[in-house]
VOGU-3710 file (C-alpha; in Angstrom, 3 decimals, decimal comma):
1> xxxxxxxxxx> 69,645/116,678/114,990  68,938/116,559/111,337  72,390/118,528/110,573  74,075/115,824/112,646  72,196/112,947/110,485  73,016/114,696/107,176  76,875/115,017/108,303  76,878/111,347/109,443  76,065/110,135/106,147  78,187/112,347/104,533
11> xxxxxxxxxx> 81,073/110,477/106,085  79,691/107,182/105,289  79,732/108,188/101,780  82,031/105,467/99,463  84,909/106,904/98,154  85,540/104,123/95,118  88,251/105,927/93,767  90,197/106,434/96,740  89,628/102,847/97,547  91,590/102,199/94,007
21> xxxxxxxxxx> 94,145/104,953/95,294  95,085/103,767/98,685  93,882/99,970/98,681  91,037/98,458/100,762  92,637/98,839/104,655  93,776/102,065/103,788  90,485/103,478/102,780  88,501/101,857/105,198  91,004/102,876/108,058  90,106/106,656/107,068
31> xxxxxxxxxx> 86,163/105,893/106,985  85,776/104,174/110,335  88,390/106,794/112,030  86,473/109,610/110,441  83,429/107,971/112,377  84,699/107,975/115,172  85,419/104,251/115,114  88,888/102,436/116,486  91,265/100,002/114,220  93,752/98,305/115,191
41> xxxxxxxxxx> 96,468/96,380/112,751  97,429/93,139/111,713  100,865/92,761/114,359  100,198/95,814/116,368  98,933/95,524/120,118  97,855/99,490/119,848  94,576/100,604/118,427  94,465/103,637/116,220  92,290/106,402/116,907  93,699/109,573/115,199
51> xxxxxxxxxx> 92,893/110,269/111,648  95,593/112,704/111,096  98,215/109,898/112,790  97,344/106,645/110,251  100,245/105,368/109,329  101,992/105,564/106,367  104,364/103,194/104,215  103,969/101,164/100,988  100,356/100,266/100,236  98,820/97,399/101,601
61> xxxxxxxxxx> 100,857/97,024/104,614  99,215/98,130/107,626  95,925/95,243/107,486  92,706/96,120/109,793  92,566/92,843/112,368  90,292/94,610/114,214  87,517/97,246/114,163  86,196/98,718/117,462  82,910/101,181/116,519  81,984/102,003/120,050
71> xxxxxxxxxx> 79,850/105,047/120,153  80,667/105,531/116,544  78,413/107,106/113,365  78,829/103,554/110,998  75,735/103,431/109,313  74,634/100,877/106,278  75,970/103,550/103,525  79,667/102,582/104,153  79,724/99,204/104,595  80,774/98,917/101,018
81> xxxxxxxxxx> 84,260/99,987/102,622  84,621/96,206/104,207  84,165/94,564/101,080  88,280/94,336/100,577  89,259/93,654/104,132  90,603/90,501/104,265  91,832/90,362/107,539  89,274/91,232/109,875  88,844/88,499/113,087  87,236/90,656/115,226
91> xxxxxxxxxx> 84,446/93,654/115,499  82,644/95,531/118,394  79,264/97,301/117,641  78,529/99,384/120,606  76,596/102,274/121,309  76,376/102,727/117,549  72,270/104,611/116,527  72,669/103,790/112,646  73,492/99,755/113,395  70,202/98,322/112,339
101> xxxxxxxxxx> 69,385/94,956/110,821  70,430/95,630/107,098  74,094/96,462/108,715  74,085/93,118/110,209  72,913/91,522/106,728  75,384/93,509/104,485  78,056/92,603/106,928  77,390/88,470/106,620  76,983/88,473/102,982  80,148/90,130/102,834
111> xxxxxxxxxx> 82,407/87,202/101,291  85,736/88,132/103,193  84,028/88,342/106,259  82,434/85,026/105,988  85,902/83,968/106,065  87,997/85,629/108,415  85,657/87,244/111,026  86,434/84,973/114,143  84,367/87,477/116,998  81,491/89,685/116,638
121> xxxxxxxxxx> 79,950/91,750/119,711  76,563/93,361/118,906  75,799/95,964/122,245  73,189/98,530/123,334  72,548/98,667/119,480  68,690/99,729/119,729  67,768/99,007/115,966  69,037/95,751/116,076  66,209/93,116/115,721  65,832/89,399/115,542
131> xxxxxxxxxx> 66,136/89,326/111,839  69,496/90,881/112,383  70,980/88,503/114,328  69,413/85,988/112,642  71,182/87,362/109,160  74,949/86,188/111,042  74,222/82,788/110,576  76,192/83,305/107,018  79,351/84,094/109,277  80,698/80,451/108,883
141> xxxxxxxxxx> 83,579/80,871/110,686  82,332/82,994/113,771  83,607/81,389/116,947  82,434/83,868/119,410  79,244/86,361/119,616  77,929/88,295/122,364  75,056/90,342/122,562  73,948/92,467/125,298  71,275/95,486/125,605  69,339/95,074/122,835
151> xxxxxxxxxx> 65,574/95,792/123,027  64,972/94,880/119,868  65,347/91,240/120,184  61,670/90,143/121,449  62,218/86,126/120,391  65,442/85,361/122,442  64,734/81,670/122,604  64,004/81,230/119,155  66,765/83,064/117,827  69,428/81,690/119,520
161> xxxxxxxxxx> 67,764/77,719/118,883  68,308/78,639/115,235  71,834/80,567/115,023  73,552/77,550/117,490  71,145/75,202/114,737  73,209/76,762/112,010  76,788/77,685/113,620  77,262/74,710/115,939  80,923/75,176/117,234  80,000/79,625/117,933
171> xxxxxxx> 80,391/80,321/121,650  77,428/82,539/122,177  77,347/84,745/125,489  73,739/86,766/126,123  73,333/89,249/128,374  69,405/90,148/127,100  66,654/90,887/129,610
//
């Protein structure tokens, strides 16, 4: 298990230069693939999955729309990857161990987010907390969350009073025993 840990954050590692190299999509199409994470393309109805089959072209044009990290190794160490992603209207977090409440944090306060991220599902992410979901509240321009499965939330009420206080028009579906 600890091998497994160690080789997880080995691929969450930040690659600067190759983020100067290959441009923000690029890079952060290779990190979340390498984690066993799904993008899918600005224009393009399929989702990418294979590593070895990213596209190629001139850089900057294929732009992550989407980022599906279902039963993927994502953890806090490479969020600096979404920094430069300026396209981004919609993530799933599901199934993912190394989600926790600083993910959730870094991933509001990241400016381009605030901006373009449009739907956010958070599920069966155990280390997610109240605080976490609290944190989205900087995602301005969320229209849609939905959480589901997640122990960690122990002041449902509360939480949700407060994020609808400070998003008014998000659409927010529970499914939270």
């Amino acid at each position: 298990r600890r091998f497994w840990g160690w080789l997880n954050a080995v691929f969450n590692k930040v690659d600067y230069d190759r983020i100067q190299a290959v441009g923000p999509d690029r890079a952060a199409s290779e990190w979340l693939l390498r984690c066993g994470a799904l993008v899918r393309y600005q224009g393009y109805q399929k989702w990418q999955q294979d590593y070895n089959g990213l596209p190629t072209g001139p850089l900057g044009k294929y732009k992550i729309e989407a980022i599906n990290a279902t039963d993927s190794c994502i953890m806090y160490r490479g969020f600096d990857y979404l920094d430069g992603l300026e396209h981004v209207t919609e993530i799933k977090l599901q199934k993912c161990i190394y989600i926790q409440d600083e993910c959730l944090q870094r991933l509001s306060e990241t400016k381009n987010l605030q901006k373009s991220l449009l739907q956010l599902q958070i599920i069966s992410c155990g280390n997610v907390t109240d605080k976490g979901i609290l944190a989205l509240h900087k995602l301005t321009n969320l229209e849609y969350l939905y959480l589901s499965d997640l122990p960690g939330i122990r002041e449902k009420e509360t939480t949700v009073r407060v994020l609808q206080q400070a998003l008014p028009n998000l659409e927010l579906e529970l499914d939270l025993e």
